[in-house]
C-alpha positions as CSV (number, residue, x, y, z in Angstrom):
1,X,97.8,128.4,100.9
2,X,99.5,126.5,98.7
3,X,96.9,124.6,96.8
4,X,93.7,126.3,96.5
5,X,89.9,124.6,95.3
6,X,87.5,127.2,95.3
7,X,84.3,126.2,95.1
8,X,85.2,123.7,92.4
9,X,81.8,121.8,90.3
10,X,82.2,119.4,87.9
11,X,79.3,118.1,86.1
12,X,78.7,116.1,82.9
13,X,76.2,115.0,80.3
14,X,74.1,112.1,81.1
15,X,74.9,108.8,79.5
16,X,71.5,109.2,78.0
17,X,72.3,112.6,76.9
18,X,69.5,113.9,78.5
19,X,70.4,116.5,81.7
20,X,73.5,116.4,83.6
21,X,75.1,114.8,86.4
22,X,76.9,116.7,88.8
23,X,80.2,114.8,89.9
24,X,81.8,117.5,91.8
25,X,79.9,120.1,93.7
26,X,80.7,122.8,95.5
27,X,84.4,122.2,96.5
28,X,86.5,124.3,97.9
29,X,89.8,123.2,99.6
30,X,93.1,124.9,101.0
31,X,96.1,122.6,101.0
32,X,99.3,123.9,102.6
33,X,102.4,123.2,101.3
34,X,104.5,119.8,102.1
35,X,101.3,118.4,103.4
36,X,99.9,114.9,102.6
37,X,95.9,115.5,101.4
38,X,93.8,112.1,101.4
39,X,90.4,112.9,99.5
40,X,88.3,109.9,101.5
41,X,85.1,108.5,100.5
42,X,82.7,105.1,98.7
43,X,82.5,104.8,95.1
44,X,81.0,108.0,93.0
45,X,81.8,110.1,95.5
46,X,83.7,112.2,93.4
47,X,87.4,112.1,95.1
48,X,89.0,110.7,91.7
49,X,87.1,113.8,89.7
50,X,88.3,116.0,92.3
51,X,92.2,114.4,91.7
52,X,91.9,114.9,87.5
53,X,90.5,118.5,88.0
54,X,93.7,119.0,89.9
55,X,96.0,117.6,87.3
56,X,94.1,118.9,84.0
57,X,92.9,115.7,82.8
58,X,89.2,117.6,83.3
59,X,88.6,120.7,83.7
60,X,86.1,122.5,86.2
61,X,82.4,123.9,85.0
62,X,82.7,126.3,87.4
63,X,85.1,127.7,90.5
64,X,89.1,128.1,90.4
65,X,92.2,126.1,91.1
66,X,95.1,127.6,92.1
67,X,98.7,126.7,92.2
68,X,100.8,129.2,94.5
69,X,98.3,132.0,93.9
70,X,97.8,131.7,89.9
71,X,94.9,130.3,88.7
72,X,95.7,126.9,86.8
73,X,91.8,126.2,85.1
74,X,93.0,126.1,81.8
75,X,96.7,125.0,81.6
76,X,96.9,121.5,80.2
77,X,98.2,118.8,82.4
78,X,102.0,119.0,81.0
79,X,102.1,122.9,82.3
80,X,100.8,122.3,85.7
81,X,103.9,120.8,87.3
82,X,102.3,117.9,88.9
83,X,102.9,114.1,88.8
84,X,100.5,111.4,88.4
85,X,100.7,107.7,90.2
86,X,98.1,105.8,88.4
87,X,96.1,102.9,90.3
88,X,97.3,100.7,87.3
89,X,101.1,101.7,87.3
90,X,101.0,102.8,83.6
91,X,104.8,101.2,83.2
92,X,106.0,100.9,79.9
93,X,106.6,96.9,79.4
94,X,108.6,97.9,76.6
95,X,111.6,99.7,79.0
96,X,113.7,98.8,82.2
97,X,113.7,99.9,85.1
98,X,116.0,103.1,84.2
99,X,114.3,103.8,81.1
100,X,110.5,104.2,83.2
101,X,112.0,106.3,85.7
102,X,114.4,108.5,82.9
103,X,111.5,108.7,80.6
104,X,109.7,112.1,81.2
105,X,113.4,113.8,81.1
106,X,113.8,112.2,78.2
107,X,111.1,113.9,76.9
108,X,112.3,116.9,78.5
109,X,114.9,116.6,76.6
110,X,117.4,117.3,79.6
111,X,121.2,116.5,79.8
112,X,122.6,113.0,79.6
113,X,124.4,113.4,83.3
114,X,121.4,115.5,84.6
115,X,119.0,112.3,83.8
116,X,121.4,109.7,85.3
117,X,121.7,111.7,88.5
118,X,118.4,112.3,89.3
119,X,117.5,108.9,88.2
120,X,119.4,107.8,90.5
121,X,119.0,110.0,93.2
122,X,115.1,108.2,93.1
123,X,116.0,104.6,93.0
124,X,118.0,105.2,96.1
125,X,115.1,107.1,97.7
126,X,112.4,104.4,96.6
127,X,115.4,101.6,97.2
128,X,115.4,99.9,94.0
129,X,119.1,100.4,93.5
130,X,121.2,97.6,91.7
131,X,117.7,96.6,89.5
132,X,118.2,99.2,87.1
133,X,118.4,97.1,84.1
134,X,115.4,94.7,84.9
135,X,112.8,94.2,82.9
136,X,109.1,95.1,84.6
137,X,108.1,91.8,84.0
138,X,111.2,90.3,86.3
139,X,109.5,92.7,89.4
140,X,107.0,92.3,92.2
141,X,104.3,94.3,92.7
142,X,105.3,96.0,95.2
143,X,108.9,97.0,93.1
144,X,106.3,98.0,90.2
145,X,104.6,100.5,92.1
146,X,108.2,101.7,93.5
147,X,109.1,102.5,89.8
148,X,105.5,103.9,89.3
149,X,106.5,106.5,92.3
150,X,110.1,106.8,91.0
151,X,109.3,107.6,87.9
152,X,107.0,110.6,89.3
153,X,109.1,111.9,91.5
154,X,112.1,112.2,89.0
155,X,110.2,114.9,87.9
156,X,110.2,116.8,91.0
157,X,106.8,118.2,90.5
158,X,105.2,121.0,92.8
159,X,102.4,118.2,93.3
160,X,102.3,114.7,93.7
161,X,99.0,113.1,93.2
162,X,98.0,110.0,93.3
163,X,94.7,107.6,92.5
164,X,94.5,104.5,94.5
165,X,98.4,103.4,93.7
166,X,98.1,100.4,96.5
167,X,94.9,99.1,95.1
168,X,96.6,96.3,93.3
169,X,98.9,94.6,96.4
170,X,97.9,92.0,98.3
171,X,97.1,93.6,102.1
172,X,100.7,93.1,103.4
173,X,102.2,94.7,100.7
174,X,99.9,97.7,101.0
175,X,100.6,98.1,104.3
176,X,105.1,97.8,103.5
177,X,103.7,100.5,101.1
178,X,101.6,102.7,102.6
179,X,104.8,103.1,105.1
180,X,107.5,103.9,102.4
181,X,104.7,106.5,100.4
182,X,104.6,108.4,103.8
183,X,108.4,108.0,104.7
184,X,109.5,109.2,101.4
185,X,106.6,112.0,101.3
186,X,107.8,113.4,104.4
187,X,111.5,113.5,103.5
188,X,110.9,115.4,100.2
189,X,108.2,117.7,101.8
190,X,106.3,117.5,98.6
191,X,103.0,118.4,98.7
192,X,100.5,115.3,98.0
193,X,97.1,114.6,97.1
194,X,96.1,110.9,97.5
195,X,93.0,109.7,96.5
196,X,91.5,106.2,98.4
197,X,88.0,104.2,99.4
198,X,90.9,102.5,102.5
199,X,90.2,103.9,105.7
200,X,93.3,102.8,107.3
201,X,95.3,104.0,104.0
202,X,93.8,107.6,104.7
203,X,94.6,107.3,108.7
204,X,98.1,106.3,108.1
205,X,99.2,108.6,105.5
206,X,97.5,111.6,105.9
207,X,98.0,114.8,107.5
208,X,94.8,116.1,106.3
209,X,91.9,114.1,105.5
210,X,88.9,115.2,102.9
211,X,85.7,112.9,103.3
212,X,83.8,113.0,100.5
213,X,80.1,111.8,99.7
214,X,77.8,112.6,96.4
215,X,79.8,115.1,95.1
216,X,80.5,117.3,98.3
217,X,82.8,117.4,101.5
218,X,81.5,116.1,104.5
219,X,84.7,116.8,106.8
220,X,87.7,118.4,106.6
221,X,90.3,117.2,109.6
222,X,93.6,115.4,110.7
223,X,93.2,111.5,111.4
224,X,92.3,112.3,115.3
225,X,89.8,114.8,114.9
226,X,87.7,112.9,111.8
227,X,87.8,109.6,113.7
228,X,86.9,111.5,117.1
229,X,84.8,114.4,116.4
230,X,82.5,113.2,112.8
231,X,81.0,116.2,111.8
232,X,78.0,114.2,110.4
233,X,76.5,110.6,110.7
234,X,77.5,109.6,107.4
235,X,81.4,110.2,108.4
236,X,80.9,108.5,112.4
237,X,79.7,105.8,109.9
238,X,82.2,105.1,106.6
239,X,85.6,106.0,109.4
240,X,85.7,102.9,111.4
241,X,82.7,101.5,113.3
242,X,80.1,102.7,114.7
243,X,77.2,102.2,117.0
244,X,74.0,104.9,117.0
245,X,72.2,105.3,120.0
246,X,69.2,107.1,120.1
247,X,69.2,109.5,123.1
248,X,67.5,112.7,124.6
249,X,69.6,115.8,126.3
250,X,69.1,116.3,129.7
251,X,71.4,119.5,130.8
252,X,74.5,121.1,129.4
253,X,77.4,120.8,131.7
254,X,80.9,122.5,131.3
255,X,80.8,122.2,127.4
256,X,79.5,118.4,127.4
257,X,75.7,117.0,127.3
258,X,73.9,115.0,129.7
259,X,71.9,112.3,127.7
260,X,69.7,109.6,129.0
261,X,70.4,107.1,127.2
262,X,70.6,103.3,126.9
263,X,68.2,102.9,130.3
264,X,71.2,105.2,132.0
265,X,72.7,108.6,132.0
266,X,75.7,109.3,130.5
267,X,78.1,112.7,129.9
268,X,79.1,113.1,126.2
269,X,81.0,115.8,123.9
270,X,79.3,117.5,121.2
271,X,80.0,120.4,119.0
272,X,76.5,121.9,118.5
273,X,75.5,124.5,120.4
274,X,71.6,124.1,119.4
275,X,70.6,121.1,121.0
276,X,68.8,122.2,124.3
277,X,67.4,119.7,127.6
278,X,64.5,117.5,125.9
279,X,65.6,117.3,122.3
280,X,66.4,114.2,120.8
281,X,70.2,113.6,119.6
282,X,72.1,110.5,118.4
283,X,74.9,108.8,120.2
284,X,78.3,107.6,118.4
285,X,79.2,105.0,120.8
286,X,82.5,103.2,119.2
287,X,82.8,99.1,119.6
288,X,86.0,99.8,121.5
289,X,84.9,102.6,124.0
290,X,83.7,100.6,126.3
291,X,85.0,98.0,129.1
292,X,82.9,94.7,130.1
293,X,83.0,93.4,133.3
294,X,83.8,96.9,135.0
295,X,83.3,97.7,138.6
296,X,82.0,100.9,137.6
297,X,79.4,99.4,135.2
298,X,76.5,101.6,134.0
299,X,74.1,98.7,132.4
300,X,73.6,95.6,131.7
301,X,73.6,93.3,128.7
302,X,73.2,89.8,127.1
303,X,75.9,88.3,124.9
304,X,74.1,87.4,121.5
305,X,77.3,86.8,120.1
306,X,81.0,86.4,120.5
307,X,84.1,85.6,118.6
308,X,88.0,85.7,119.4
309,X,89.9,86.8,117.0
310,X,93.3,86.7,119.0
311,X,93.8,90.9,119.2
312,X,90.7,91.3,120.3
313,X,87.4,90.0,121.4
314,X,84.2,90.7,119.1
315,X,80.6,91.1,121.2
316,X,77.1,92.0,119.6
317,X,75.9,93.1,123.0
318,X,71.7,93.7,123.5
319,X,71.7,96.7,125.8
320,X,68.1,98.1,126.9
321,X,66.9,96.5,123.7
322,X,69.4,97.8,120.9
323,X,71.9,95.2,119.3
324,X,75.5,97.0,119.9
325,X,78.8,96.0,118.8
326,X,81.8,95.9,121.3
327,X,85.1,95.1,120.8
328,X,87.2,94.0,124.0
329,X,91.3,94.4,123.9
330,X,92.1,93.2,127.0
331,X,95.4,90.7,126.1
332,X,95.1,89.1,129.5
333,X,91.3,87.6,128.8
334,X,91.1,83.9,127.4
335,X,88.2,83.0,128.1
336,X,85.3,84.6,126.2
337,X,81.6,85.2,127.6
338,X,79.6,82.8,125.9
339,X,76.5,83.6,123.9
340,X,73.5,84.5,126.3
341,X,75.5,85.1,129.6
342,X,74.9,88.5,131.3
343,X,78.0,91.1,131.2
344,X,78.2,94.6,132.7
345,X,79.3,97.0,130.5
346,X,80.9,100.7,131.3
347,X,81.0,103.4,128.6
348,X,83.8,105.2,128.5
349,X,82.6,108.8,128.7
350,X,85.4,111.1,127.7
351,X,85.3,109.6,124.4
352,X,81.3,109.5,123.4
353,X,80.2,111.8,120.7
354,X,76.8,113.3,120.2
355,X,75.6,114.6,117.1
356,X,72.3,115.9,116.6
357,X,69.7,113.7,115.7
């Protein structure tokens, strides 16, 4: 492996100064090289801790980090050969466009013609060629975080990390951004560790995604297998939406469970092997795994609410007593079932989830 956590904690003093608070706990992590790492999770989880043990701006309590098989703990950030892309931009207001992006050589104190090639080796890469000479002020937002990313990559660290760099855009932006970031990722091959709260940032970019929750990993996966296959409740419920059905096993069959569930019986995947006919499990039912008005219905329901919001059609659906949340993508539908008319709603089985309860 390329990068290497192992079993990373972190923990500080308490702003009382009494005890400690653990920020990081327990983490270990094996990140090939040329992949695109997303460390996923809410507020205080401890993905942004995680990021700064990687670049040296903390250092761990306990556990190693390795870079290409040497141990990296205690080498400042300037020694590690990593970049940082800073949720603020950190631009110098002070400098053009040339100077941000030539300033760590500059520092470096490389050759005049070396600077001016890479430098602009970047802007073409990032495609802010021609606005060399502007002043940051004269820039969007969107061209301020180019120049954030130019100026890292000028550097051409071993790592590229960075904390929440689309935090600050408007949502269309994000999403023009979120595109070039993976574009420009996968053309290098540089190996990335991003840090967001966005689900949709972490399923677009990613090639590996890290959710994270109180300090620890919930779930180490691609896109696909974290929004398919949660390991846990708590990831089924911060990726996407979710419904949680209360259910009871009936039989194994070929590697899925039988569940009565919902007033009906339905066939489910699950990856644990311990839950046995009669035990009670929970059901991750999806808004959008289902299909209303199906001929091959399996219950029931009454509309309690309903709103069009042109993509698709939003239901809260009352099923067998439990309030569940549909979503309906049929483009051919204009007309919407009105609140308190009866619908007939089919699960669709190959893509329920069981986890135990």
């Amino acid at each position: 492996m390329y990068l290497v956590l192992d079993n990373v904690n972190k923990t500080f003093t308490s702003r009382g100064g009494v005890g400690e608070v653990t920020a990081v706990d327990g983490v270990s992590l094996n990140i090939q090289r040329g992949d695109l790492v997303t460390l996923l999770g809410p507020s205080g989880c401890g993905k942004t801790t995680t990021l700064r043990l990687i670049a040296g701006f903390e250092f761990p309590t306990s556990g190693r980090i390795l870079l290409e098989g040497q141990a990296i703990n205690d080498l400042p950030p300037h020694k590690r050969d990593m970049s940082m892309v800073f949720q603020s931009y950190a631009i110098f207001p002070h400098l053009n466009v040339f100077e941000n992006i030539a300033y760590g050589l500059n520092v470096q104190r490389r050759p005049r013609d070396e600077i001016k090639r890479r430098a602009a080796r970047v802007l073409e890469l990032v495609e802010l060629t021609g606005l060399e000479n502007r002043a940051p002020n004269q820039l969007s937002g969107g061209q301020q975080q180019r120049v954030a990313l130019a100026r890292a990559l000028v550097m051409e660290p071993k790592v590229l990390l960075m904390d929440e760099p689309l935090s600050n855009l408007d949502a269309k932006l994000r999403e023009q951004m979120r595109t070039e970031i993976r574009r420009i990722q996968k053309r290098l091959g540089i190996t990335s560790v991003y840090v967001t709260h966005d689900q949709v940032e972490a399923m677009t970019l990613s090639d590996q995604v890290v959710v994270m929750n109180l300090g620890k990993i919930e779930q180490i996966g691609t896109p696909t297998e974290i929004y398919r296959r949660p390991a846990t409740r708590f990831v089924a419920d911060f990726i996407g939406r979710a419904n949680f059905v209360e259910a009871t096993v009936r039989e194994r069959r070929d590697g899925h469970l039988v569940l009565d569930a919902l007033g009906t019986t339905l066939t489910a995947l699950t990856p644990a092997d311990t839950l046995r006919p009669g035990d009670p499990a929970t059901l991750v039912l999806r808004p959008e795994m289902v299909e209303i008005d199906s001929p091959q219905a399996h219950v029931a329901g009454i509309v309690r609410r309903a709103a069009y919001l042109g993509n698709v059609i939003e239901y809260d659906v009352e099923v067998a007593g439990q309030m569940l949340s549909l979503i309906e993508r049929d483009p051919r539908r204009t007309e919407i079932h009105p609140e308190g008319q009866t619908v007939m709603v089919r699960f669709l089985e190959d893509c329920l989830y069981v986890l135990p309860k």
